[in-house]
MDTraj code that builds the backbone (N, CA, C; nanometers):
import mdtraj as md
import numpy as np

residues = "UNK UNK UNK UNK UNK UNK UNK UNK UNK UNK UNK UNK UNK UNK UNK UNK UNK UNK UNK UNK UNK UNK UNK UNK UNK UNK UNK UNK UNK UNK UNK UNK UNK UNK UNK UNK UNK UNK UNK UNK UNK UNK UNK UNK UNK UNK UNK UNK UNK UNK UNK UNK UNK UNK UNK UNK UNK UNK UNK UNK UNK UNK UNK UNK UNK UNK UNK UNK UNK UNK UNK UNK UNK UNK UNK UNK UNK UNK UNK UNK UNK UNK UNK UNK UNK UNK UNK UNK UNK".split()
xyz = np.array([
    [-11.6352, -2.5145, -3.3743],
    [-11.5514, -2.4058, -3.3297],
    [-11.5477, -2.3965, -3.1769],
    [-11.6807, -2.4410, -3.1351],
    [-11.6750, -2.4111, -2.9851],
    [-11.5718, -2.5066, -2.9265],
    [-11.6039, -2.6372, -2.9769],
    [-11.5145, -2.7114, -2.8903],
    [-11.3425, -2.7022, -2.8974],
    [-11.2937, -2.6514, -3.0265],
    [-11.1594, -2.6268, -3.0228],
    [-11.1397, -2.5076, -2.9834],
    [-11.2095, -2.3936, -2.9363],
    [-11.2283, -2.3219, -2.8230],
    [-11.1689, -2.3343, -2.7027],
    [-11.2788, -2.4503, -2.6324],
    [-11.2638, -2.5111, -2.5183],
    [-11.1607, -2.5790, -2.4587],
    [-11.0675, -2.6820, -2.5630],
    [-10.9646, -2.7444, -2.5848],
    [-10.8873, -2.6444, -2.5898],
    [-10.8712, -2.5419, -2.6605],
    [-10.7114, -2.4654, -2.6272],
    [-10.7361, -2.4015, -2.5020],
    [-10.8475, -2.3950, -2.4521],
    [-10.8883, -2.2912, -2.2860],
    [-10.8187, -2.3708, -2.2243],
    [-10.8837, -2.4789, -2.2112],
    [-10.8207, -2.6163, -2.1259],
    [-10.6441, -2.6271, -2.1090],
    [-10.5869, -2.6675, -2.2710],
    [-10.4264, -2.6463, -2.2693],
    [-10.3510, -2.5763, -2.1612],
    [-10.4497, -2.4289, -2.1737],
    [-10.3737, -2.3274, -2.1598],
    [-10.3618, -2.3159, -1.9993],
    [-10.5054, -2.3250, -1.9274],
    [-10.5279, -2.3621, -1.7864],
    [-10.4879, -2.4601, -1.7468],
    [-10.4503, -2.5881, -1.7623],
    [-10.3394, -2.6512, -1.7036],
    [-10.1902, -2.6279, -1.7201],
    [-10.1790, -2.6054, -1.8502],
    [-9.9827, -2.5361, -1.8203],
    [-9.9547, -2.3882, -1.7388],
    [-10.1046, -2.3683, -1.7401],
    [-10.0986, -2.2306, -1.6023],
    [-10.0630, -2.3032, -1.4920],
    [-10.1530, -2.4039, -1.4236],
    [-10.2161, -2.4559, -1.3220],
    [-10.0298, -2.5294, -1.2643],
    [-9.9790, -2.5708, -1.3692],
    [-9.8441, -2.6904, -1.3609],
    [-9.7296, -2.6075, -1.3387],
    [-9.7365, -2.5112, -1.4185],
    [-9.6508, -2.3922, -1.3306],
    [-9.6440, -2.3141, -1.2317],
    [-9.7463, -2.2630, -1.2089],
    [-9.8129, -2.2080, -1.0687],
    [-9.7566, -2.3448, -0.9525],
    [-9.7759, -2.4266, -0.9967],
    [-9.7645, -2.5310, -0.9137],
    [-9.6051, -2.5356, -0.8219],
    [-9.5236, -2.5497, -0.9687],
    [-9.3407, -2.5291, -0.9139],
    [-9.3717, -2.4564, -0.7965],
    [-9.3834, -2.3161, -0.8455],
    [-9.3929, -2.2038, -0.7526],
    [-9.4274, -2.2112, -0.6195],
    [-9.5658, -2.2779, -0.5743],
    [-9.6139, -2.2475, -0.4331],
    [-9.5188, -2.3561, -0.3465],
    [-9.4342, -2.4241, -0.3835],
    [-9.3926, -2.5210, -0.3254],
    [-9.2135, -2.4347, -0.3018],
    [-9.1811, -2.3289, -0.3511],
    [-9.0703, -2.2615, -0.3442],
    [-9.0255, -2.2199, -0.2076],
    [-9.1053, -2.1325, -0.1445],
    [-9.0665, -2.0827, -0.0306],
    [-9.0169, -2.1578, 0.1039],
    [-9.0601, -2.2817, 0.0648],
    [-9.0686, -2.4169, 0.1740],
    [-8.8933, -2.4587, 0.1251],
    [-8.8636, -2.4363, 0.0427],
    [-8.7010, -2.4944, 0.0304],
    [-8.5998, -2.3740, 0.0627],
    [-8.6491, -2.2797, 0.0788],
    [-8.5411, -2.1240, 0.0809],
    [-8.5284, -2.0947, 0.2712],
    [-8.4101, -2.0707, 0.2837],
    [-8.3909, -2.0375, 0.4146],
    [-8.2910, -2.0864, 0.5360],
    [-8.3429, -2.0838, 0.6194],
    [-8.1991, -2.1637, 0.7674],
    [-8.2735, -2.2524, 0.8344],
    [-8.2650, -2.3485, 0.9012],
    [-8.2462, -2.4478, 0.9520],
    [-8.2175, -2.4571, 1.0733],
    [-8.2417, -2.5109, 1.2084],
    [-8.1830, -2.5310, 1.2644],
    [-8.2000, -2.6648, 1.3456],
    [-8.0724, -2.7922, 1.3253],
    [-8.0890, -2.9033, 1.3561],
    [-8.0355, -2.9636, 1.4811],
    [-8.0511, -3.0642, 1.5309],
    [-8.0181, -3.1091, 1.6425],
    [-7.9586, -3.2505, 1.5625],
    [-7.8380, -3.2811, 1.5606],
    [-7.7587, -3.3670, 1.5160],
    [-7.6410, -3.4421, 1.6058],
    [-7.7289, -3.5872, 1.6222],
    [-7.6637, -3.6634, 1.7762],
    [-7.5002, -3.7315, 1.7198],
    [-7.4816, -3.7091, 1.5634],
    [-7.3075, -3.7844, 1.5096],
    [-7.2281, -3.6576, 1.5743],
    [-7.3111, -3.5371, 1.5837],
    [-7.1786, -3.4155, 1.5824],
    [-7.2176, -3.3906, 1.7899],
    [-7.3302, -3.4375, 1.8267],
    [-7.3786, -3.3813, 1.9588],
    [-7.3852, -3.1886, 1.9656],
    [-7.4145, -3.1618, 1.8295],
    [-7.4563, -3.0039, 1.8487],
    [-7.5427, -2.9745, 1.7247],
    [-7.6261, -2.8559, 1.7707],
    [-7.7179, -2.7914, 1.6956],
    [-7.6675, -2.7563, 1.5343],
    [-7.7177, -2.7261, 1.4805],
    [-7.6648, -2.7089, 1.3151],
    [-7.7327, -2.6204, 1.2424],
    [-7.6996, -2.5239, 1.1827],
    [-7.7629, -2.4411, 1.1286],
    [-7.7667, -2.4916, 0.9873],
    [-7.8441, -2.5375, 0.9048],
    [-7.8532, -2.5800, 0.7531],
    [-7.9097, -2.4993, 0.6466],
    [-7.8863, -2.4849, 0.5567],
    [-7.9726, -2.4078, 0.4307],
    [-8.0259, -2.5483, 0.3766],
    [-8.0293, -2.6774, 0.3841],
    [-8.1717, -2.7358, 0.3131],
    [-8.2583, -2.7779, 0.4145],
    [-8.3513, -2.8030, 0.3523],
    [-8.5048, -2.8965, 0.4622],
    [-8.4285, -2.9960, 0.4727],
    [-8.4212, -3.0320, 0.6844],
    [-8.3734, -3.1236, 0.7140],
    [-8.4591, -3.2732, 0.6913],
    [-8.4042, -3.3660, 0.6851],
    [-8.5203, -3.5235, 0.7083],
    [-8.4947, -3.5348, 0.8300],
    [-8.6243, -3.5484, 0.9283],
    [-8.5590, -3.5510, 1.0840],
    [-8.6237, -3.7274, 1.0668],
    [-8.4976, -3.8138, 1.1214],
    [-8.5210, -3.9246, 1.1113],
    [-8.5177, -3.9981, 1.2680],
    [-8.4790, -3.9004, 1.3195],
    [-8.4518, -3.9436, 1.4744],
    [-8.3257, -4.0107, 1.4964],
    [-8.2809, -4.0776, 1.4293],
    [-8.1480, -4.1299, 1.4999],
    [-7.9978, -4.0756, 1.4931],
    [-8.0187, -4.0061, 1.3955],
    [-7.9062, -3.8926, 1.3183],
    [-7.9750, -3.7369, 1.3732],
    [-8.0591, -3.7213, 1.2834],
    [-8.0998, -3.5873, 1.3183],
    [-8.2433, -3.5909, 1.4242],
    [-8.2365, -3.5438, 1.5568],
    [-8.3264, -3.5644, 1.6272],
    [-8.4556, -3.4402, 1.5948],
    [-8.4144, -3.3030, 1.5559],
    [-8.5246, -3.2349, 1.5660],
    [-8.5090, -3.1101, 1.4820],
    [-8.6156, -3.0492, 1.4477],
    [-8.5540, -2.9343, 1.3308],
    [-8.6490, -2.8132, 1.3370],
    [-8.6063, -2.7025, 1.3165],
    [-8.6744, -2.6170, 1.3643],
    [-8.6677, -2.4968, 1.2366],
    [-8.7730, -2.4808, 1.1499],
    [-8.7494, -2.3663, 1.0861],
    [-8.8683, -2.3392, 0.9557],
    [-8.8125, -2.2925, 0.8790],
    [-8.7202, -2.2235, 0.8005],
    [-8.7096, -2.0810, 0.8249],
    [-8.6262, -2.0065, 0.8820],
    [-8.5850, -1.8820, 0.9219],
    [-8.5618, -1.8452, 0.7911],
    [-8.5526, -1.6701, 0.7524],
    [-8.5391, -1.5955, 0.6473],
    [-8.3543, -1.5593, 0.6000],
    [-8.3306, -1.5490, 0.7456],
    [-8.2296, -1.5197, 0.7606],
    [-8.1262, -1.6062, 0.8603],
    [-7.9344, -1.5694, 0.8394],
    [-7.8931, -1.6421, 0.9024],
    [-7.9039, -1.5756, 1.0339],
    [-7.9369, -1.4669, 1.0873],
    [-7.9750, -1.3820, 1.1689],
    [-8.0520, -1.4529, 1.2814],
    [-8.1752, -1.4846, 1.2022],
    [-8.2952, -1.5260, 1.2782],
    [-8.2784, -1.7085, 1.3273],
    [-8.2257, -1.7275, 1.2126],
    [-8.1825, -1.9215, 1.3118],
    [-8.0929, -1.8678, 1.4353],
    [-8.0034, -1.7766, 1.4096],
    [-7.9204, -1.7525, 1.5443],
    [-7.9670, -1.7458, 1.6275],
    [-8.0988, -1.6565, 1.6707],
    [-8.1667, -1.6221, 1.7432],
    [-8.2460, -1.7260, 1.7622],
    [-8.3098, -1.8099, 1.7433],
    [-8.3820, -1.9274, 1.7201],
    [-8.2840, -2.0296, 1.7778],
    [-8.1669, -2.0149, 1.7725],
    [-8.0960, -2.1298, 1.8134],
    [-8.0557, -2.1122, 1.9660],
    [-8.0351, -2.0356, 1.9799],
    [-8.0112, -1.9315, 2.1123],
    [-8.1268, -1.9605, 2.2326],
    [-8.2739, -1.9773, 2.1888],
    [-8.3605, -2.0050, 2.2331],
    [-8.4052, -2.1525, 2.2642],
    [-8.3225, -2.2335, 2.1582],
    [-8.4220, -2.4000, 2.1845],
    [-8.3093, -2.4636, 2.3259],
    [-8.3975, -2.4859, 2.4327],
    [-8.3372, -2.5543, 2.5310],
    [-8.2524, -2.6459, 2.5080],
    [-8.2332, -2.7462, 2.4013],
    [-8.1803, -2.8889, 2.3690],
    [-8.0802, -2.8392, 2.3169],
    [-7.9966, -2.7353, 2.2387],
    [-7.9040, -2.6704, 2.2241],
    [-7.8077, -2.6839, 2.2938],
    [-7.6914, -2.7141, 2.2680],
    [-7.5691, -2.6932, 2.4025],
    [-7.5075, -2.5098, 2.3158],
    [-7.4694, -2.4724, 2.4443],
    [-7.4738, -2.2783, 2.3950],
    [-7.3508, -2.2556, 2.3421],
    [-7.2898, -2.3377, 2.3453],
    [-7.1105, -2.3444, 2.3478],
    [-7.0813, -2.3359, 2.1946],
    [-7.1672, -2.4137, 2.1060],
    [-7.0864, -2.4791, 2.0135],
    [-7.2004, -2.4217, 1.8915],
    [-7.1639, -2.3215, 1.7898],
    [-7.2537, -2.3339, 1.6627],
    [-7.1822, -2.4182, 1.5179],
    [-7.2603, -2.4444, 1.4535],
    [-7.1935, -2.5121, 1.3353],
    [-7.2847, -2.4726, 1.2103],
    [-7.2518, -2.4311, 1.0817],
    [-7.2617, -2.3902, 1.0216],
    [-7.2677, -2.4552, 0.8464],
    [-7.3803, -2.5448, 0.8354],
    [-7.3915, -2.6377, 0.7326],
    [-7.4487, -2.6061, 0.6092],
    [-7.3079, -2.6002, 0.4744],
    [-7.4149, -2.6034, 0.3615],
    [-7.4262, -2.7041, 0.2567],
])
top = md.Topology()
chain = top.add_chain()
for i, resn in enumerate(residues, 1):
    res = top.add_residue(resn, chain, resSeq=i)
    for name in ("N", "CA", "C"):
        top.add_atom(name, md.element.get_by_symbol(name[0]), res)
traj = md.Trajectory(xyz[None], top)
């Protein structure tokens, strides 16, 4: 008895453990972006996680909560040209 006990404890604590899991990895995909993209020569505001690969996208800055706060964030990074926003989804 004990051990089929133990065995459904077990089951049950890893399909906890595997779901919990999805989860902590959530907050890292939600949000704004803000990229430095040398095909367009201007900053970019994105809703996904950029791949900064350097030759396309040089640099990335975020994940802001809001489109609010990349504004403000974008406003601030020196490498920015001030002229031009773009707006990527």
């Amino acid at each position: 008895m004990k051990s089929l006990a133990t065995k459904s404890f077990l089951v049950v604590a890893l399909t906890s453990a595997s779901g919990l899991a999805c989860f902590a990895r959530w907050p890292e995909h939600a949000g704004f972006w803000v990229v430095g993209n040398h095909a367009t020569k201007k900053c970019e505001i994105v809703t996904t996680n950029p791949i900064i690969d350097g030759s396309i996208i040089w640099f990335g800055s975020g994940p802001y909560k809001s489109l609010n706060d990349a504004n403000l964030a974008r406003s601030t990074i020196r490498r920015c040209p001030k002229d031009a926003l773009t707006i990527e989804q």
